[in-house]
N, C-alpha and C positions, 0 to 999 in steps of 0.2 A: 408211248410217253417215256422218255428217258430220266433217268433220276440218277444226281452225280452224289457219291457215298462213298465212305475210306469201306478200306476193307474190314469184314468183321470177325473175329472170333468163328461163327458159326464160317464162312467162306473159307478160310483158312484153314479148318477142320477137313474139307471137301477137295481141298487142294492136296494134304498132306494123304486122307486116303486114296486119293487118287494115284497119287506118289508108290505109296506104301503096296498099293494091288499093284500095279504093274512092277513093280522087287520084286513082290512073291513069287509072282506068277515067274519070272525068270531064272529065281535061286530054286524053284521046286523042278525046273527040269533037268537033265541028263545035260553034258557038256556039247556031246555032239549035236541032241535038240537046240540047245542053246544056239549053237554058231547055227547052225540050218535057220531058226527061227532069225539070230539076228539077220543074216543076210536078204532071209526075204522082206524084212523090215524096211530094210535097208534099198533094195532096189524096191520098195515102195514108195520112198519118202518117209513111214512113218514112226523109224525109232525116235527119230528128234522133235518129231511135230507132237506126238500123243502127249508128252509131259507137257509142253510146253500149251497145248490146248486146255488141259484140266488147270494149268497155273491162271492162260488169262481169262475164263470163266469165273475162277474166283476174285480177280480183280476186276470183272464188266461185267459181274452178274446181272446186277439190276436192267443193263442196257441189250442182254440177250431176251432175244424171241424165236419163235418157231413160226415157221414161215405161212403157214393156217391161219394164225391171229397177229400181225404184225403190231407192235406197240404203236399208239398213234402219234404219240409224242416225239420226235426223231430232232429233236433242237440242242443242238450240245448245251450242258450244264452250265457252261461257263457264259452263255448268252443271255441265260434265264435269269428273271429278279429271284433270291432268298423271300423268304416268308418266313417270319419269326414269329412264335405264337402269340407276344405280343399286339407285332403290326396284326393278325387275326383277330384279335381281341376288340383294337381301335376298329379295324373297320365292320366289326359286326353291331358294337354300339353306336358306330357311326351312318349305317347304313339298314339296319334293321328296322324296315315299318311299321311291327310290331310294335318295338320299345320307342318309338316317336308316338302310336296309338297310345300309350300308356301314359307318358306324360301330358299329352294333351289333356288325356280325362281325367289327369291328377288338376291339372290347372282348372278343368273344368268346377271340377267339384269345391275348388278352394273359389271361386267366386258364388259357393251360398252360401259363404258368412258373410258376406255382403250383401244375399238378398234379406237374410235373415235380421242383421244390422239394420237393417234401412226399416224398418217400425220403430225403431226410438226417436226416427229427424219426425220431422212436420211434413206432412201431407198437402200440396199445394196443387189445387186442380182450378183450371179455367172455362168459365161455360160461356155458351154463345146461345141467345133462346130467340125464335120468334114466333110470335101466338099468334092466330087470326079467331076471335070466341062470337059465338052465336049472342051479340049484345051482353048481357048483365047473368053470367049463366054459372053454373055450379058443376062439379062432379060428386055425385052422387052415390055410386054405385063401387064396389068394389075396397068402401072403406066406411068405417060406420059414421067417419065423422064427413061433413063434406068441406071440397077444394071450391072456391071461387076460381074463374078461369075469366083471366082476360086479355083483350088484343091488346099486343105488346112489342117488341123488338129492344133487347137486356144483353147486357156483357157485365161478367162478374167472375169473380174468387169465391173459394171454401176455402178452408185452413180446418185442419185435423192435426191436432198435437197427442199423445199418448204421452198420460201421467203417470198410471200405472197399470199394472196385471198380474200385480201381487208375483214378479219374477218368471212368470210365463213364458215372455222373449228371451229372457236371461239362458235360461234351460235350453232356448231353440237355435241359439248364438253358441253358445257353447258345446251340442251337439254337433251346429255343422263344423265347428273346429275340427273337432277329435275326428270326424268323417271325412275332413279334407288331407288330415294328417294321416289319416289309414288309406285314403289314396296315394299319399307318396310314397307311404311303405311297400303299396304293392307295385309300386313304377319300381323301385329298389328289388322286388321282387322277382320280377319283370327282367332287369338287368342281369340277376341272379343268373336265371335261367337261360341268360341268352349268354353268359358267358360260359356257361357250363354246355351248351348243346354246340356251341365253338370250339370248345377244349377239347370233349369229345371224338367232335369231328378231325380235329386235329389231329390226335395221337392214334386211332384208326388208321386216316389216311397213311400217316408213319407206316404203323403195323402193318399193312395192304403193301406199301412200298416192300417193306425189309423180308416179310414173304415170299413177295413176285422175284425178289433178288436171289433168295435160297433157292427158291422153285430152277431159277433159269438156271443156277450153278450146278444143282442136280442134274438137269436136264445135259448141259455138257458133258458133266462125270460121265452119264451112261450114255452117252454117243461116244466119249472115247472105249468105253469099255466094250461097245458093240462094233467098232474098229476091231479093237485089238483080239476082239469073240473071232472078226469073223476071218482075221488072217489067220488065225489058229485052225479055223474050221479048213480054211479052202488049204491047211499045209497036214491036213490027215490028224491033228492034235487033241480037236475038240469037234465033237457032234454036231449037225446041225439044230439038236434040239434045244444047245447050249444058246446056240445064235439066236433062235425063235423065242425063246423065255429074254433074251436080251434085247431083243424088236421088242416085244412088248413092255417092259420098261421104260425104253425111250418113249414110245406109245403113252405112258400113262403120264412119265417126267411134262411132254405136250402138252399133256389133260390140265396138270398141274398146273403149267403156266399161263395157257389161258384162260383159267377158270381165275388164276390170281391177278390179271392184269385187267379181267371185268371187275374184280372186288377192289383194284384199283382206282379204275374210273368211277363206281360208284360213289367210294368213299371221296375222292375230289368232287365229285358232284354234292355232295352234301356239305364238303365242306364248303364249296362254293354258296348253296344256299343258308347254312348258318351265318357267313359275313353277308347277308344282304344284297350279294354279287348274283347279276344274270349270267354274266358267263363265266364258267371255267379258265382262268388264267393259269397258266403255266408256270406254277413257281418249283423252288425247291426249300422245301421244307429245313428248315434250320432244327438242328436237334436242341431238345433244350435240358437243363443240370437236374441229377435227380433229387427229389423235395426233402425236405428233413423225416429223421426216422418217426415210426410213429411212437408215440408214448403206451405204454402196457396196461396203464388203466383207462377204461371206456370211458369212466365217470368225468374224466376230466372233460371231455369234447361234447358230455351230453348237457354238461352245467354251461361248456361256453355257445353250444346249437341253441339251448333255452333263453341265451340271453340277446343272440346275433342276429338269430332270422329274423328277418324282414317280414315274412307271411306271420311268422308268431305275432309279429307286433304288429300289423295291420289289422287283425281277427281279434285280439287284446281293445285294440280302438275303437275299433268299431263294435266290440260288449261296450265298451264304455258311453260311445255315444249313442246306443239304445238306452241305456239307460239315464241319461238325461233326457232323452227325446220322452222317454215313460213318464221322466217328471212335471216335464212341458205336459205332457196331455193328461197326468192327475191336477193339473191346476186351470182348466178348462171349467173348470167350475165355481172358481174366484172370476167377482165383479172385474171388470176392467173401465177404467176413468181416463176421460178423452175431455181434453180443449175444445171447443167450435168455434169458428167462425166464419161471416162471409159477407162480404159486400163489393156495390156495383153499380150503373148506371143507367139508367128506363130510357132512352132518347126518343122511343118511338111507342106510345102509353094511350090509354087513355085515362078517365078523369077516377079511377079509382086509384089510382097510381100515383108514387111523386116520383121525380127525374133522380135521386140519388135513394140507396137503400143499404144499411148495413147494421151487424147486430153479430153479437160473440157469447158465448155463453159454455156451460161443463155438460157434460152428460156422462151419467154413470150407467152401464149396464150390468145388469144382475140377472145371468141363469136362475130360470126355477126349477121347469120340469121342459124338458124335450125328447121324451118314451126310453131314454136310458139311453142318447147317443153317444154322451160324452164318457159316462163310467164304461159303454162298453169299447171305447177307442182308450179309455187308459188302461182298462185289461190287458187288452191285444197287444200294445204298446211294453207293458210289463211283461207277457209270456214271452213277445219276442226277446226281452232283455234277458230273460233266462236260458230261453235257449244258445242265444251267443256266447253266453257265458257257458254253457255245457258245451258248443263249438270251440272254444279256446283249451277246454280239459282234453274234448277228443284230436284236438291237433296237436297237442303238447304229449300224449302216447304215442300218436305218430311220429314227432318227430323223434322222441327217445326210442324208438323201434330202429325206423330208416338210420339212425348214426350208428349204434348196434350193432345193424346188418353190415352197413357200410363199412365200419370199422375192421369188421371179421372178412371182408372179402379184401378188402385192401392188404389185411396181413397174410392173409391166404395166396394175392399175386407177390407180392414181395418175395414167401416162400418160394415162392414156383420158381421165381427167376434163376436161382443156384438149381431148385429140382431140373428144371429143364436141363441146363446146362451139364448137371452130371449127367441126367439121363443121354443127351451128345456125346459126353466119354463112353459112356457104358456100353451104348449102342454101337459105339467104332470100335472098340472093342469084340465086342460081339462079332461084328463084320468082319473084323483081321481074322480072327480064328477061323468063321465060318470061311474065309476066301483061302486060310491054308488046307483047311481038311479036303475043301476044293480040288486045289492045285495039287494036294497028292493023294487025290484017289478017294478019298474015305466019306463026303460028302456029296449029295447031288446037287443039282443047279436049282431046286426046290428050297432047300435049304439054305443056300446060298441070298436069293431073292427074298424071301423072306427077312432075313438080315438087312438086305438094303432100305426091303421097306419101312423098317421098323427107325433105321438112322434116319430116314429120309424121313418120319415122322416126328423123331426125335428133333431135328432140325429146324422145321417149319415152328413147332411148337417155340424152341427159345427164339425162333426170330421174331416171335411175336409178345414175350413172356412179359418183359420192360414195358412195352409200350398197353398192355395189357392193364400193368401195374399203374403207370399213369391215368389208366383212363378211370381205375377205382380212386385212387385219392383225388381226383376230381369232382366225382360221384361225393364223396366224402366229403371235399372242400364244400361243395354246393349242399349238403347236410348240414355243415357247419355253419353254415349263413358268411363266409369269409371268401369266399372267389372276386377277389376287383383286380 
């Protein structure tokens, strides 16, 4: 996979030592070494080729491989679509089957105040009867009063109006609100989170990129430098042990790079799955500006996380519609008054019967005793309500924790990004010296390696130190309840 990128600070670092060792290495020898060295250079090809190798590795890092794990992506940059973490952003809300699950069951939930609504209209139900009765007969049994029963065929209405229930349904109407409205919060929640595991995935991917690009620049550095080991070796200059400690460099620079161009593809693979996408498309990742500084007091971000999140205020809703619903079921115990009425047609009777029937009337029911069903469902009803409301205390510690933490690692990679970056001087540093005491004598090629490793750690780290940083004040944003 190829990825088009300006050159960076960290590349340009790697070009200048690369510059800088091969001077030394030429001003620390004897004049006569000199011309002998250059000349075999020279009928090598390689005085002019070796600088100019370390130069375009650091302009095509990212597009070097080692020939064991070839990048799979080999599309020149300029054929490939940009991906801005925006367009990222649209198409994971756009494409994510998750956040379309979520809003469905927000919609869902907003049609039971509708079922709860519909006890205040009029009850209208249609019946259809036909009887065949053993002559002049009765039901008896199963009720203390008895049914006369007779052959018949009737078509008819009931009507059921609710007068009142002493606010019963009121409590149960205004429940399912607050319950429909705490599903949206968490559809909102929902989004939260799916733009945060995009952002994420985004600035990783970066990271993975701008690595794999250090990785492969290194990886040239110490092939020119095992060039240039081994003309020294085969002109009586330098040991073969110098050459064998500089194979294995190369050897590791390898390791590097294909370990960073699997943490490449991974990371596009995820990023792929956070937009909702099946496959892997080929883009090139657009860099984007860095965010505002963060502010030195915590307290500010923990008061605006308290007021933002989405999950806060869903978990807030939903105490509150437990506890209407508690109130709904302490008033289980007040009468409820209901309209009746009903009429119809006999077409097909006998002589107990007239051809037309109808008749309207109230009916009050009054709870007496039912073994403690109802006080013990407004218990239950009331414990639940408490407990949500101990659910909102323990998510409100949470979230004042996670900003907290988040806040401290976010100023913690901002740090890093200058740390890293001296720690890249200090280490090239390090290396010049280590590569003079080299060149005249005073140092071993142990000493030397070690030097390189330490730059070459130094490096990796700031290539990754920014995008690091990013992906905390994301972590952050998405604490704050503010990532749209």
């Amino acid at each position: 996979m190829v990825y088009a990128r300006t050159r960076t600070p960290v590349k340009d670092w790697v070009y200048c030592a690369g510059k800088q060792r091969l001077e030394s290495r030429l001003h620390q020898q004897g004049s006569l070494i000199k011309l002998q060295f250059l000349l075999f250079l020279g009928s090598l090809g390689l005085f002019c080729g070796a600088p100019s190798l370390a130069a375009q590795a650091a302009q095509a890092a990212p597009s070097s491989s080692v020939a064991a794990a070839p990048p799979a992506d080999t599309q020149p940059a300029a054929h490939r679509p940009t991906l801005s973490l925006a367009d990222a952003e649209a198409r994971a809300l756009k494409n994510q089957p998750r956040l379309a699950a979520e809003a469905l069951r927000a919609e869902a939930m907003g049609k039971r105040v509708q079922e709860s609504r519909s006890a205040y209209f009029p009850q209208l139900a249609g019946n259809l009867t036909a009887v065949q009765a053993n002559g002049d007969t009765a039901v008896a049994a199963g009720a203390v009063t008895t049914s006369s029963t007779s052959t018949r065929v009737a078509g008819g209405f009931t009507l059921t109006q609710l007068v009142t229930d002493f606010g019963r349904t009121h409590e149960l109407v205004r429940s399912s609100q607050l319950t429909a409205q705490a599903a949206s919060q968490h559809t909102e929640d929902v989004t939260q989170q799916t733009l945060r595991d995009v952002d994420e995935a985004y600035f990783a991917t970066e990271a993975a990129e701008s690595v794999r690009g250090t990785a492969a620049a290194v990886l040239a550095f110490r092939r020119t430098s095992l060039r240039q080991l081994t003309a020294l070796a085969q002109s009586q200059l330098r040991s073969t042990l110098d050459v064998q400690f500089a194979q294995v460099l190369v050897s590791e620079a390898q390791m590097a790079v294909v370990q960073a161009d699997s943490n490449v593809q991974e990371a596009r693979a995820q990023l792929a799955a956070t937009m909702g996408e099946d496959a892997v498309a080929d883009y090139v990742l657009a860099e984007q500006p860095e965010p505002p500084l963060l502010e030195d007091d915590v307290a500010v971000y923990v008061r605006e996380a308290l007021n933002t999140r989405p999950d806060l205020k869903a978990l807030q809703l939903q105490a509150q519609a437990a506890q209407q619903f508690a109130k709904a079921e302490g008033k289980l115990k007040y009468p409820d008054v209901n309209l009746l009425g009903t009429a119809g047609e006999v077409p097909e009777r006998d002589h107990t019967l007239e051809q037309n029937y109808g008749a309207a009337g109230i009916n009050i029911h009054v709870p007496v005793f039912n073994g403690g069903l109802y006080s013990g469902r407004a218990a239950e009803a009331g414990l639940r309500a408490q407990a949500a409301n101990r659910d909102v205390s323990s998510l409100t510690l949470l979230i004042t924790r996670d900003v907290r933490t988040n806040w401290a690692r976010a100023k913690d990679a901002y740090l890093q990004i200058q740390v890293a970056h001296d720690l890249v001087d200090q280490t090239g540093v390090a290396l010049r010296l280590a590569q003079a005491r080299y060149d005249a004598g005073l140092g071993s090629i142990v000493e030397l390696n070690q030097a390189e490793l330490s730059q070459t750690s130094a490096l990796i780290a700031a290539a990754s130190a920014r995008f690091n940083y990013l992906g905390t004040r994301t972590a952050l944003n998405y604490t704050l309840g503010i990532l749209r």
